[in-house]
Steps between C-alpha positions, in 0.01 A plus 500: 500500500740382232222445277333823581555766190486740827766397677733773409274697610406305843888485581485845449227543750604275748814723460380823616289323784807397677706800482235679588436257849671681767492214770790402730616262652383361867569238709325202247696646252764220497304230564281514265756575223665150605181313442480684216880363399434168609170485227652599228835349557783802598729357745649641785783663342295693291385687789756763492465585137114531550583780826724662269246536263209643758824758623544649156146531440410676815814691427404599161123561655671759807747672193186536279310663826811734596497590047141588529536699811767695399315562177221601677666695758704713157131579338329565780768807582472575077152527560551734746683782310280484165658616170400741320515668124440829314482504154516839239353388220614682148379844475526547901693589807432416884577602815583263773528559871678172710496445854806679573358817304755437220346718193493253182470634183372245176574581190239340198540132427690456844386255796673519910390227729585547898412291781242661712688559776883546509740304727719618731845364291422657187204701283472296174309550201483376133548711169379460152510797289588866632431660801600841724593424834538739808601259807439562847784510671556189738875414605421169674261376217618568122276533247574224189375515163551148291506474172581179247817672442616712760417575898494902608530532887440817681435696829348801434523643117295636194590310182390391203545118345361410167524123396233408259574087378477597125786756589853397424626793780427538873506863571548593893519951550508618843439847623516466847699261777714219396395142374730205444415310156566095469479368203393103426859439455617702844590775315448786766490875451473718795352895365485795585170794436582589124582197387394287218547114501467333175493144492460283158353163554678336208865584497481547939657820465474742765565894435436785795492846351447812646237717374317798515238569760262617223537185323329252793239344413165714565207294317300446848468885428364465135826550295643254285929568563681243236901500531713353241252251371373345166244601313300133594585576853288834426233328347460198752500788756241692314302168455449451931426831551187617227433088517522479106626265263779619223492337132827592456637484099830224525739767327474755782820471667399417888831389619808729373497846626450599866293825567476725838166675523222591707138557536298708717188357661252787259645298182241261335590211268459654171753794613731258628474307183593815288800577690605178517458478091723860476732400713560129327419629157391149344124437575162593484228497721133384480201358759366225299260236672547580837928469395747725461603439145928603470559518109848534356569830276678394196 
Protein backbone atom coordinates (compact mmCIF):
# COMPACT_ATOMS: atom_id res chain seq x y z
CA UNK A 1 0.00 0.00 0.00
CA UNK A 2 2.90 2.36 0.62
CA UNK A 3 3.85 2.09 -2.84
CA UNK A 4 0.38 2.45 -4.13
CA UNK A 5 -0.13 6.24 -5.69
CA UNK A 6 -3.82 5.32 -4.26
CA UNK A 7 -3.25 4.97 -0.97
CA UNK A 8 -4.52 8.27 0.13
CA UNK A 9 -7.23 7.45 -1.34
CA UNK A 10 -7.58 3.64 0.00
CA UNK A 11 -6.97 5.03 3.67
CA UNK A 12 -9.62 7.17 2.88
CA UNK A 13 -11.86 4.35 1.96
CA UNK A 14 -11.02 2.02 4.45
CA UNK A 15 -11.95 5.13 6.56
CA UNK A 16 -15.49 5.52 5.86
CA UNK A 17 -15.95 1.58 5.89
CA UNK A 18 -15.29 1.45 9.52
CA UNK A 19 -17.22 4.27 10.78
CA UNK A 20 -19.76 3.29 8.89
CA UNK A 21 -19.67 -0.66 10.57
CA UNK A 22 -22.14 -0.54 13.25
CA UNK A 23 -21.15 -3.92 15.01
CA UNK A 24 -20.85 -4.48 18.78
CA UNK A 25 -19.38 -6.18 20.85
CA UNK A 26 -20.37 -9.96 22.08
CA UNK A 27 -19.10 -12.40 24.10
CA UNK A 28 -15.73 -13.28 21.59
CA UNK A 29 -15.24 -9.83 21.66
CA UNK A 30 -12.29 -9.98 24.14
CA UNK A 31 -10.83 -12.88 23.18
CA UNK A 32 -10.24 -12.40 20.06
CA UNK A 33 -8.88 -8.84 20.55
CA UNK A 34 -6.13 -10.59 22.88
CA UNK A 35 -5.01 -12.88 20.14
CA UNK A 36 -5.14 -10.11 18.20
CA UNK A 37 -2.62 -8.22 20.93
CA UNK A 38 -0.57 -11.10 21.36
CA UNK A 39 0.19 -11.09 17.14
CA UNK A 40 1.10 -7.98 16.77
CA UNK A 41 2.83 -7.44 20.02
CA UNK A 42 0.47 -4.97 22.56
CA UNK A 43 0.94 -6.18 25.97
CA UNK A 44 -1.34 -6.52 28.62
CA UNK A 45 -1.25 -3.12 29.89
CA UNK A 46 -2.25 -1.75 26.82
CA UNK A 47 -5.54 -3.22 27.27
CA UNK A 48 -7.09 -0.41 29.04
CA UNK A 49 -6.03 2.26 26.64
CA UNK A 50 -7.43 0.11 23.70
CA UNK A 51 -11.22 -0.08 25.87
CA UNK A 52 -10.88 3.49 26.26
CA UNK A 53 -10.55 3.93 22.81
CA UNK A 54 -13.72 1.50 21.68
CA UNK A 55 -15.74 3.79 24.74
CA UNK A 56 -15.13 7.09 23.03
CA UNK A 57 -15.89 5.83 19.75
CA UNK A 58 -19.16 4.24 20.56
CA UNK A 59 -19.65 7.40 22.52
CA UNK A 60 -18.97 9.67 19.74
CA UNK A 61 -21.12 7.03 17.42
CA UNK A 62 -24.45 7.31 20.24
CA UNK A 63 -23.75 11.55 20.39
CA UNK A 64 -23.64 11.57 16.53
CA UNK A 65 -27.09 9.33 16.58
CA UNK A 66 -28.81 11.59 19.42
CA UNK A 67 -27.25 15.05 16.78
CA UNK A 68 -28.96 13.48 13.88
CA UNK A 69 -32.11 12.71 15.68
CA UNK A 70 -32.60 15.82 17.11
CA UNK A 71 -31.89 17.33 13.72
CA UNK A 72 -34.28 15.27 12.29
CA UNK A 73 -36.82 15.49 14.87
CA UNK A 74 -36.38 19.98 14.41
CA UNK A 75 -37.05 19.56 10.37
CA UNK A 76 -39.41 17.19 10.45
CA UNK A 77 -41.76 19.71 12.76
CA UNK A 78 -40.30 22.76 10.11
CA UNK A 79 -41.63 20.72 7.54
CA UNK A 80 -44.70 20.64 9.06
CA UNK A 81 -45.65 24.38 9.19
CA UNK A 82 -44.32 25.35 5.54
CA UNK A 83 -43.25 28.99 4.88
CA UNK A 84 -44.55 30.97 2.79
CA UNK A 85 -44.00 34.44 0.64
CA UNK A 86 -45.93 37.15 -1.26
CA UNK A 87 -44.23 39.36 -3.33
CA UNK A 88 -45.70 43.01 -5.03
CA UNK A 89 -43.67 43.48 -7.67
CA UNK A 90 -43.13 47.38 -8.89
CA UNK A 91 -46.14 48.81 -10.41
CA UNK A 92 -48.51 46.55 -8.03
CA UNK A 93 -50.37 46.02 -4.83
CA UNK A 94 -51.78 42.68 -3.16
CA UNK A 95 -54.05 41.56 -0.90
CA UNK A 96 -53.29 38.89 1.57
CA UNK A 97 -55.60 36.92 3.79
CA UNK A 98 -53.53 34.67 6.79
CA UNK A 99 -54.88 32.02 8.78
CA UNK A 100 -56.04 34.10 11.51
CA UNK A 101 -58.00 36.38 8.89
CA UNK A 102 -55.47 39.20 9.52
CA UNK A 103 -56.08 41.62 6.30
CA UNK A 104 -52.42 42.33 4.76
CA UNK A 105 -51.99 44.99 2.60
CA UNK A 106 -48.52 45.07 0.03
CA UNK A 107 -47.44 47.93 -1.16
CA UNK A 108 -45.18 47.69 -4.81
CA UNK A 109 -41.65 46.37 -4.48
CA UNK A 110 -42.60 44.85 -0.96
CA UNK A 111 -42.34 40.97 0.03
CA UNK A 112 -44.19 39.28 3.71
CA UNK A 113 -43.34 35.70 4.37
CA UNK A 114 -45.55 33.78 7.23
CA UNK A 115 -45.46 30.33 8.30
CA UNK A 116 -48.46 28.48 7.17
CA UNK A 117 -49.92 27.96 10.19
CA UNK A 118 -49.48 30.14 13.34
CA UNK A 119 -48.45 28.81 16.80
CA UNK A 120 -50.11 29.07 19.75
CA UNK A 121 -47.12 31.49 21.59
CA UNK A 122 -47.02 34.00 19.03
CA UNK A 123 -48.25 35.00 15.16
CA UNK A 124 -44.97 35.89 13.35
CA UNK A 125 -44.30 37.14 10.06
CA UNK A 126 -41.45 38.79 8.03
CA UNK A 127 -41.40 42.37 6.35
CA UNK A 128 -39.57 43.82 3.47
CA UNK A 129 -40.95 46.88 2.05
CA UNK A 130 -44.45 48.46 3.09
CA UNK A 131 -47.47 47.00 4.01
CA UNK A 132 -51.21 47.91 5.70
CA UNK A 133 -52.06 45.78 8.40
CA UNK A 134 -55.53 45.25 10.15
CA UNK A 135 -54.86 42.44 12.96
CA UNK A 136 -57.28 40.17 14.31
CA UNK A 137 -57.58 40.57 17.59
CA UNK A 138 -56.08 37.59 19.72
CA UNK A 139 -55.04 38.37 23.50
CA UNK A 140 -53.36 35.01 24.18
CA UNK A 141 -51.44 34.96 20.78
CA UNK A 142 -49.81 38.43 19.57
CA UNK A 143 -49.31 39.12 16.29
CA UNK A 144 -45.27 40.04 15.48
CA UNK A 145 -43.96 41.69 12.57
CA UNK A 146 -39.87 41.41 12.22
CA UNK A 147 -37.97 43.45 10.48
CA UNK A 148 -33.83 43.79 10.11
CA UNK A 149 -34.23 46.75 12.21
CA UNK A 150 -37.05 46.80 14.36
CA UNK A 151 -39.89 44.16 15.81
CA UNK A 152 -43.79 45.61 15.91
CA UNK A 153 -45.96 43.39 18.26
CA UNK A 154 -49.64 43.63 18.42
CA UNK A 155 -53.09 42.20 19.49
CA UNK A 156 -55.60 43.48 17.53
CA UNK A 157 -54.79 46.91 15.43
CA UNK A 158 -54.83 48.61 11.89
CA UNK A 159 -51.43 50.13 11.08
CA UNK A 160 -49.26 50.92 8.65
CA UNK A 161 -45.21 50.08 8.59
CA UNK A 162 -43.08 51.06 5.70
CA UNK A 163 -39.37 49.81 5.75
CA UNK A 164 -37.99 49.52 2.31
CA UNK A 165 -33.78 48.45 2.71
CA UNK A 166 -32.72 51.32 0.33
CA UNK A 167 -34.65 53.62 2.90
CA UNK A 168 -32.60 55.38 5.50
CA UNK A 169 -36.17 55.79 7.76
CA UNK A 170 -38.54 53.16 9.18
CA UNK A 171 -41.91 54.71 9.22
CA UNK A 172 -44.56 52.88 11.69
CA UNK A 173 -48.52 55.12 11.61
CA UNK A 174 -51.23 53.54 13.45
CA UNK A 175 -54.87 54.32 13.24
CA UNK A 176 -56.31 51.93 15.34
CA UNK A 177 -55.28 49.83 18.79
CA UNK A 178 -51.93 50.08 20.28
CA UNK A 179 -48.57 48.41 19.12
CA UNK A 180 -45.31 48.36 21.04
CA UNK A 181 -42.17 49.15 18.64
CA UNK A 182 -38.50 47.48 19.47
CA UNK A 183 -35.95 48.61 17.80
CA UNK A 184 -32.51 46.37 16.95
CA UNK A 185 -30.96 48.19 19.73
CA UNK A 186 -34.12 47.64 22.38
CA UNK A 187 -35.25 50.83 21.79
CA UNK A 188 -39.10 50.36 22.51
CA UNK A 189 -41.98 52.69 21.74
CA UNK A 190 -45.36 51.79 22.90
CA UNK A 191 -48.28 54.08 20.49
CA UNK A 192 -51.20 55.05 20.51
CA UNK A 193 -54.07 55.37 17.10
CA UNK A 194 -52.71 58.76 15.59
CA UNK A 195 -49.43 58.27 15.98
CA UNK A 196 -46.48 58.42 13.78
CA UNK A 197 -43.16 56.54 14.61
CA UNK A 198 -40.21 57.59 12.72
CA UNK A 199 -37.22 55.67 13.02
CA UNK A 200 -33.77 56.52 11.04
CA UNK A 201 -31.60 53.57 10.50
CA UNK A 202 -28.33 55.51 10.54
CA UNK A 203 -28.18 57.88 13.44
CA UNK A 204 -30.85 55.16 15.66
CA UNK A 205 -32.96 57.95 16.40
CA UNK A 206 -36.39 57.39 17.38
CA UNK A 207 -39.18 60.30 17.11
CA UNK A 208 -43.18 59.59 17.90
CA UNK A 209 -45.32 62.42 16.62
CA UNK A 210 -48.77 62.90 16.64
CA UNK A 211 -50.53 63.54 13.53
CA UNK A 212 -53.50 64.12 11.77
CA UNK A 213 -55.99 61.43 10.98
CA UNK A 214 -56.10 62.67 7.35
CA UNK A 215 -52.50 62.30 7.02
CA UNK A 216 -52.33 58.13 7.52
CA UNK A 217 -51.19 56.50 5.06
CA UNK A 218 -54.06 55.51 2.41
CA UNK A 219 -52.09 54.07 -0.78
CA UNK A 220 -53.88 50.45 -0.43
CA UNK A 221 -56.77 52.86 -1.54
CA UNK A 222 -54.94 54.37 -4.64
CA UNK A 223 -53.57 57.68 -3.15
CA UNK A 224 -50.10 58.49 -2.88
CA UNK A 225 -50.00 60.67 0.93
CA UNK A 226 -46.12 61.94 1.24
CA UNK A 227 -45.35 63.81 4.72
CA UNK A 228 -42.33 65.82 5.20
CA UNK A 229 -40.17 64.01 2.72
CA UNK A 230 -37.48 64.71 -0.01
CA UNK A 231 -37.95 65.17 -3.27
CA UNK A 232 -35.85 61.51 -3.98
CA UNK A 233 -38.08 60.05 -1.41
CA UNK A 234 -40.96 61.26 -3.94
CA UNK A 235 -39.37 59.95 -6.80
CA UNK A 236 -38.23 56.43 -5.38
CA UNK A 237 -41.92 56.31 -4.29
CA UNK A 238 -43.16 57.25 -7.67
CA UNK A 239 -40.63 54.71 -9.18
CA UNK A 240 -42.54 51.34 -7.16
CA UNK A 241 -45.71 52.43 -7.86
CA UNK A 242 -46.01 53.24 -12.08
CA UNK A 243 -42.83 50.53 -12.07
CA UNK A 244 -40.60 53.13 -14.06
CA UNK A 245 -37.16 54.05 -14.06
CA UNK A 246 -36.09 57.97 -13.44
CA UNK A 247 -32.89 59.47 -15.36
CA UNK A 248 -32.68 61.95 -13.02
CA UNK A 249 -30.20 65.21 -14.10
CA UNK A 250 -27.27 65.25 -10.93
CA UNK A 251 -28.07 69.09 -10.22
CA UNK A 252 -31.68 68.48 -9.15
CA UNK A 253 -31.55 68.89 -5.55
CA UNK A 254 -33.07 65.35 -4.14
CA UNK A 255 -31.99 65.67 -0.62
CA UNK A 256 -32.54 69.36 0.95
CA UNK A 257 -36.06 70.40 1.24
CA UNK A 258 -38.86 68.28 2.74
CA UNK A 259 -42.37 68.54 1.04
CA UNK A 260 -46.01 67.42 2.46
CA UNK A 261 -48.34 66.49 -0.35
CA UNK A 262 -50.79 64.18 -1.60
CA UNK A 263 -52.27 62.39 -4.44
CA UNK A 264 -55.57 61.05 -5.15
CA UNK A 265 -55.92 57.59 -6.66
CA UNK A 266 -57.64 59.46 -10.37
CA UNK A 267 -54.01 61.21 -10.72
CA UNK A 268 -51.78 59.64 -13.50
CA UNK A 269 -48.00 60.06 -13.71
CA UNK A 270 -47.69 62.86 -16.05
CA UNK A 271 -50.14 65.03 -13.67
CA UNK A 272 -48.24 64.06 -10.78
CA UNK A 273 -45.09 64.96 -12.53
CA UNK A 274 -46.41 68.55 -13.30
CA UNK A 275 -47.33 69.28 -9.86
CA UNK A 276 -44.50 67.96 -8.53
CA UNK A 277 -42.34 70.31 -11.13
CA UNK A 278 -44.69 73.58 -9.83
CA UNK A 279 -44.42 72.84 -6.62
CA UNK A 280 -40.33 72.26 -6.67
CA UNK A 281 -39.84 74.81 -9.38
CA UNK A 282 -36.38 73.35 -10.75
CA UNK A 283 -37.10 70.56 -13.36
CA UNK A 284 -38.56 69.43 -16.35
CA UNK A 285 -40.28 66.55 -17.36
CA UNK A 286 -40.06 64.15 -20.36
CA UNK A 287 -40.88 60.12 -21.23
CA UNK A 288 -37.89 59.24 -23.14
CA UNK A 289 -37.12 55.43 -23.87
CA UNK A 290 -39.38 53.89 -21.71
CA UNK A 291 -37.61 56.63 -18.72
CA UNK A 292 -38.72 59.39 -17.16
CA UNK A 293 -36.17 61.93 -18.21
CA UNK A 294 -35.90 64.90 -14.96
CA UNK A 295 -33.92 67.88 -16.67
CA UNK A 296 -32.67 70.82 -14.63
CA UNK A 297 -34.11 74.45 -15.68
CA UNK A 298 -31.28 76.80 -15.77
Amino acid sequence: MAENPETEKLEQSSKEYWDSIGTGKDATTFSALKRVNAKIGIHSEKKKTVWLKTFSKTAAIFILIIGISGVCFYLRHQNNTAMIEISAAYGETKQIILTDQTEVWLNAGSSLKYPSKFNHKKRLVSLTGESFFSVTKNHSTPFVVKTRSLTVKVLGTKFNLKVYPEEHQIVATLQEGKIEVETAKRQKQQMVPNEQLVYNRETSTLNVAKINPKDIPDWENGNLMFSEVTLGEILQTLKRHFNIPFDIDKSIDLSTEHFTIKFERDKNLEQILQVLADVVGDFSSIIKNEKIVLKKIV
